[in-house]
N, C-alpha and C positions, 0 to 999 in steps of 0.2 A: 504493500500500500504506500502511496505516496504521502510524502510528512503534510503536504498542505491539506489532504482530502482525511488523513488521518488526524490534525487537528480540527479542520470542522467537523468531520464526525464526534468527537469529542467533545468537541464546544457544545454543537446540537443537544446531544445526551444531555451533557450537564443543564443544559438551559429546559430543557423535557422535564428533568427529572426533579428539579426543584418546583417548577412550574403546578405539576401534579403534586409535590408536596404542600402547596401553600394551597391548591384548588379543592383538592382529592375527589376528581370527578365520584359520581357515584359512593361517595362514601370509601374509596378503596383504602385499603391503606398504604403510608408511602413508602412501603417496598415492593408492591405488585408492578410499579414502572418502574423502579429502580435497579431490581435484580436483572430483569430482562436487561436492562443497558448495558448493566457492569457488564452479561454473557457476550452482550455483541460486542462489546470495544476486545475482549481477548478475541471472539472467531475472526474479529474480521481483521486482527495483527494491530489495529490499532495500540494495544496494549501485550506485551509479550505474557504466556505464561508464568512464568519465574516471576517477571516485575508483580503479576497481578498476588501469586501468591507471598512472593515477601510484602507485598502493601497488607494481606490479611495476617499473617504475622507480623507485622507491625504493628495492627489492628488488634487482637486477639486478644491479648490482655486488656487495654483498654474497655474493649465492651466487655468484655468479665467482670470487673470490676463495676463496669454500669451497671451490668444486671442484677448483683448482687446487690448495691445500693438500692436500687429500684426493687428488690422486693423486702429488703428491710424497710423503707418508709412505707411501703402499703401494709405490712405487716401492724407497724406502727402507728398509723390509722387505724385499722383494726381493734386494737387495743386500748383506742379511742385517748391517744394524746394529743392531736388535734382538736379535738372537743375540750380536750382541758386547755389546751391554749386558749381556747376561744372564750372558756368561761374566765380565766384567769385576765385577757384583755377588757372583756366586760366589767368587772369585779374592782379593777385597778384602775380601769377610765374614768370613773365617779358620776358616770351619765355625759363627758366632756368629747364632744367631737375633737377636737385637737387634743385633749389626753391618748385618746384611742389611739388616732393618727400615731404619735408617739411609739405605743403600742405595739401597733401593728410593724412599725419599722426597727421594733427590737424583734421581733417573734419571728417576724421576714426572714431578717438578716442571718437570726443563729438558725434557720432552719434550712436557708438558701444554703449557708457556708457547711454543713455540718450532714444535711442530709438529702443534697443536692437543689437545682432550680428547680427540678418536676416536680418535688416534694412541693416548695412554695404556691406553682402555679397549679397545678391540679389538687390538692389536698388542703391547702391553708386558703384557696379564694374561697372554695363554698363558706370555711367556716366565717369567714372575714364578712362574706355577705350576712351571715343570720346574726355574729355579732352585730353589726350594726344597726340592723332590723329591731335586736331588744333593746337597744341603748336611742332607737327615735334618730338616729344618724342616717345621714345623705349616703349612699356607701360608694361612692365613686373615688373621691379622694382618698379611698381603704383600699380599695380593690386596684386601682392604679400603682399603689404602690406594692402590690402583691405581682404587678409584671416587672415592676423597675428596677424591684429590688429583688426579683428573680434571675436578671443577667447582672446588675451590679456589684451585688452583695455575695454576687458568687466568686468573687475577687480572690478571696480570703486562702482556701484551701484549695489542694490538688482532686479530692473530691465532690468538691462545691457544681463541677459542670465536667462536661465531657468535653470540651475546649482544655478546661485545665488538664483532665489526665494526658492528653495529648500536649501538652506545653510542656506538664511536669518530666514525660518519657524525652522529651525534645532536649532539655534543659540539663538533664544532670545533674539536678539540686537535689538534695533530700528534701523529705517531707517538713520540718522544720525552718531548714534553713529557705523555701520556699512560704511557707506561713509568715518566717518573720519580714521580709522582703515585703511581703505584698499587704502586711498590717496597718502601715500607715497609706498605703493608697486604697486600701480598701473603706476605710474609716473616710478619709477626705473626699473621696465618692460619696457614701452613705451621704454625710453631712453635706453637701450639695444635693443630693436628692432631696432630703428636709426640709432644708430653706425653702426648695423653688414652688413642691407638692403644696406649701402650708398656704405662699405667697396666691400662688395658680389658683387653689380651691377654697381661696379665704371665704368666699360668700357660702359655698357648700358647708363648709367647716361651722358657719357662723350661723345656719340655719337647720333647724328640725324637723322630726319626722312624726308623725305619731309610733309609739315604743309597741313593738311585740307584746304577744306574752310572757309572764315570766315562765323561768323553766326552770327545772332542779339542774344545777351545776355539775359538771361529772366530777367525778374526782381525781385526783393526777394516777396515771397508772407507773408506779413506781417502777415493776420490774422495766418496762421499754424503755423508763428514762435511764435505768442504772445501765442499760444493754446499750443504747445510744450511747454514753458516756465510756463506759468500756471499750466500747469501738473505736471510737474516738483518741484514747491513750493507745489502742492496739495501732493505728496508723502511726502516731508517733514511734511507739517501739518498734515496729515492724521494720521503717525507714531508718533508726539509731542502727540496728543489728543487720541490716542492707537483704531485709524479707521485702519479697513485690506489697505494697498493703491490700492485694486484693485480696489477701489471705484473711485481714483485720475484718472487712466487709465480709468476707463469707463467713466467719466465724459470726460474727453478732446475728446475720440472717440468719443462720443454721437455728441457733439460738431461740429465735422468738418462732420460728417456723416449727422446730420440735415441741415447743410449747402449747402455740395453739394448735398442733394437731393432733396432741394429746387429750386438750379440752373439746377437741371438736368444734372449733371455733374456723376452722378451713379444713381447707381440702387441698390436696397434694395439684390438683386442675388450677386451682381459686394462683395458689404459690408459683407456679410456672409460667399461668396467663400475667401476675403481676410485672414479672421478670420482661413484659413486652416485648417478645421474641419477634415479631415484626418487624417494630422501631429496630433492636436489633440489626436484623439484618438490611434495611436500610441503612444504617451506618456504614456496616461494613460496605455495599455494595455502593455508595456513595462513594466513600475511602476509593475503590478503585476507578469510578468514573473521573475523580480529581486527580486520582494518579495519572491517567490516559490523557488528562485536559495538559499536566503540569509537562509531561516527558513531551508533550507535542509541540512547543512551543511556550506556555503562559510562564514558564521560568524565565523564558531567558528575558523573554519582556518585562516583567518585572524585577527583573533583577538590579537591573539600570534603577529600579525607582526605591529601593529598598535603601535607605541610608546605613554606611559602615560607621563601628564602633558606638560605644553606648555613651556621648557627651547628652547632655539634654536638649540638645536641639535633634541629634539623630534620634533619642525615643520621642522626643516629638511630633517627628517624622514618618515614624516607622508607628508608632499608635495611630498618626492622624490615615494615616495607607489601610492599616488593616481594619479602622472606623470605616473608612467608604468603601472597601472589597467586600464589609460583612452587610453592606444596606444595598449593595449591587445584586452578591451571590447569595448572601446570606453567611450568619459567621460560622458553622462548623465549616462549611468549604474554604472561604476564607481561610481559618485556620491551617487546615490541610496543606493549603496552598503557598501559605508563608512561612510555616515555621522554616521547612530544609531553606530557605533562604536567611533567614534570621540566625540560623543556629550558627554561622562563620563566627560571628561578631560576641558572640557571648550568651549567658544567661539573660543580661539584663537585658537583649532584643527580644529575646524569645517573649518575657515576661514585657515588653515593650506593646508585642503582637497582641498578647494576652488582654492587655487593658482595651487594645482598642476592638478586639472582636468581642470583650465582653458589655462595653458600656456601650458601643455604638449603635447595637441591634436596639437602644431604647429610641429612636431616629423614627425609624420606619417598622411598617406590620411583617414584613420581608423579612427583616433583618436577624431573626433568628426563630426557630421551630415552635420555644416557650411563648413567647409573644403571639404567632400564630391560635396556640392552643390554649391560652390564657382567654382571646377575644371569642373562642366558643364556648367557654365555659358560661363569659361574660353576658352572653346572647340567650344563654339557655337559663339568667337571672332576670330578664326581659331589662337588660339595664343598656341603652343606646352609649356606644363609644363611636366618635365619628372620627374619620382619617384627618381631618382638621384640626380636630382638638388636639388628638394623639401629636400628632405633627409638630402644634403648637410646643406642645409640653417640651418634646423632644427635642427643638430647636436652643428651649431655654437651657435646658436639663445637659445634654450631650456635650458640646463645648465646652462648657464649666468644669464637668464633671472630669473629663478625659485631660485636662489641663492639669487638672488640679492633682491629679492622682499620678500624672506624670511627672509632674517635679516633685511629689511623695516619696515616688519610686526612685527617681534620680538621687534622693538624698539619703534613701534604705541602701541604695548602694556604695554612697560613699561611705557609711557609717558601717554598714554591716559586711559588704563587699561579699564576692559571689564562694 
């Protein structure tokens, strides 16, 4: 096959198969066009065998590790600590729309960074909406922040997003010395998100609902929290003693998964469908469509635009690139597509790549899968989000935020270094 008819075949796919992700004609889900593409780019040479299978071992741990995260927070749902967030944010708000707000942006963020973004947007919106409901609150400025600080607030840890675990394998950094790096830029994000939601929704915030009913409060279910918590030091240790953490992650699932199938509280079908073997294998099957797009050419074009060395102008640079490739392509391909070029220059590119594919999908509905599936959720609370608003927000939000966290980053590296 010819390189030029082999890059646009390539580009095609890729633009196909995202297209049907953000569409999902018919309901499908987004690996029923996706697999099919990864097949074609290896039959038709576009993509060689070998490449295709090293980009799935490349891949391989990565979605391991998702999966298992993804079914300890469903688990964890189950066991209804979500519901106790929710009563805990009601309880602690004092009936105060701007308490809540608060709130919800503490509950967000440890839950974004700790037990990933899909946890935040599929599991913490519904409760964010009934909180709101009993507390007589607008729930838009709640719920907006349950998408914002689904890719922002994932800043924090290696298993905060699947953009990180791919940064993390990119990077070379331990689990630690990656948390402490990206603590203050994670934090300086946050705190721009705060400002802008409080400023943006002041009239929401400052106006009432009629209150729900009341309800009996659940109560916190201690063992998921002590097993979240466990898991949590096992990532730490796992990465001191140089174990992959996806080992940490399966141990804690294993955990609450043996539990509630002892109570009868699931089922071995319920634990496997959580694991969204799907989604899954979209990932991987994306992974190889952007391998196909990268060897075909979009390397070397962007390679020219990738700035060398980490002064803070080149992660300036190199955040503000991987901000508009993740609101073009969307940011796991983004990702894909920039680390092998970031990785020359050091850690602190990689994690350069990282801020802007994570904070810039808040821009546009495109701009990452969560956002996407945040605005269904949103749809099925009859609560209207327009591309306007969203837009708006993103305009204020994005800039500030990706600024601000870049010269956070810039100064974890001189202080802590790689």
């Amino acid at each position: 096959m010819s390189t030029s008819f082999a890059e646009a075949l390539s580009i095609g796919l890729l633009v196909l198969v995202l297209v049907c992700a953000v569409v999902r004609p018919w309901g499908w889900p987004e690996a029923v066009v996706a697999v099919p593409a990864a097949g074609l780019v290896i039959v038709t040479g576009a993509l060689s065998p070998a490449d295709a299978w090293a980009e799935a071992e490349r891949l391989g741990p990565v979605i391991g590790f998702l999966a298992a995260v993804l079914v300890l927070a469903q688990l964890c749902d189950d066991e209804g600590l979500f519901r106790a967030c929710g009563a805990w944010m009601a309880r602690t708000s004092a009936g105060s729309p701007r308490r809540l707000l608060a709130q919800v942006f503490v509950v967000a963020s440890v839950i974004t960074a700790v037990l990933s973004l899909d946890a935040t947007v599929v599991l913490l919106t519904p409760v964010v909406f009934v909180t709101a409901a009993r507390l007589g609150a607008r729930p838009k400025p709640h719920v907006y922040a349950c998408t914002h600080l689904s890719n922002t607030a994932s800043l924090l840890l290696p298993v905060s997003n699947l953009t990180n675990l791919l940064a993390f394998a990119a990077s070379g950094l331990t689990f630690t010395r990656f948390a402490a790096l990206m603590t203050l830029p994670w934090l300086a994000a946050i705190a721009v998100e705060y400002v802008v939601l409080r400023r943006f929704f002041a009239a929401d915030l400052d106006a009432g609902a009629p209150p729900a009913a009341e309800v009996k409060a659940p109560e916190m279910p201690l063992f998921a929290l002590v097993t979240v918590v466990c898991t949590l030091a096992g990532f730490i240790l796992t990465s001191v003693i140089g174990v992959d953490p996806a080992w940490a992650a399966l141990a804690g699932a294993l955990v609450l998964a043996v539990r509630a199938l002892v109570r009868r509280s699931t089922t071995p079908v319920a634990i496997v469908r959580s694991a969204a073997v799907p989604f899954l294998a979209f990932v991987l099957a994306l992974g190889i469509v952007v391998r196909a797009v990268v060897d075909n050419g979009l390397a070397s074009a962007l390679g020219h635009l990738v700035p060398d060395g980490t002064s803070l102008t080149a992660l300036l640079g190199t955040a503000a690139l991987a901000a508009v490739l993740a609101n073009v392509i969307n940011n796991l391909p983004a990702t894909l597509v920039l680390l092998p070029l970031a990785v020359p220059s050091g850690p602190g590119s990689v994690l350069a790549v990282l801020l802007g594919v994570n904070i810039g999908p808040n821009l546009t509905y495109a701009g990452s899968l969560a956002t996407l599936l945040w605005r269904r959720i949103v749809r099925e609370h009859d609560t209207d989000i327009g591309l306007g608003e969203f837009t708006r927000l993103g305009l204020l939000v994005v800039p500030a935020a990706l600024t601000l966290s870049v010269v956070a980053l810039w100064g974890s590296l001189q202080i802590i270094g790689t």
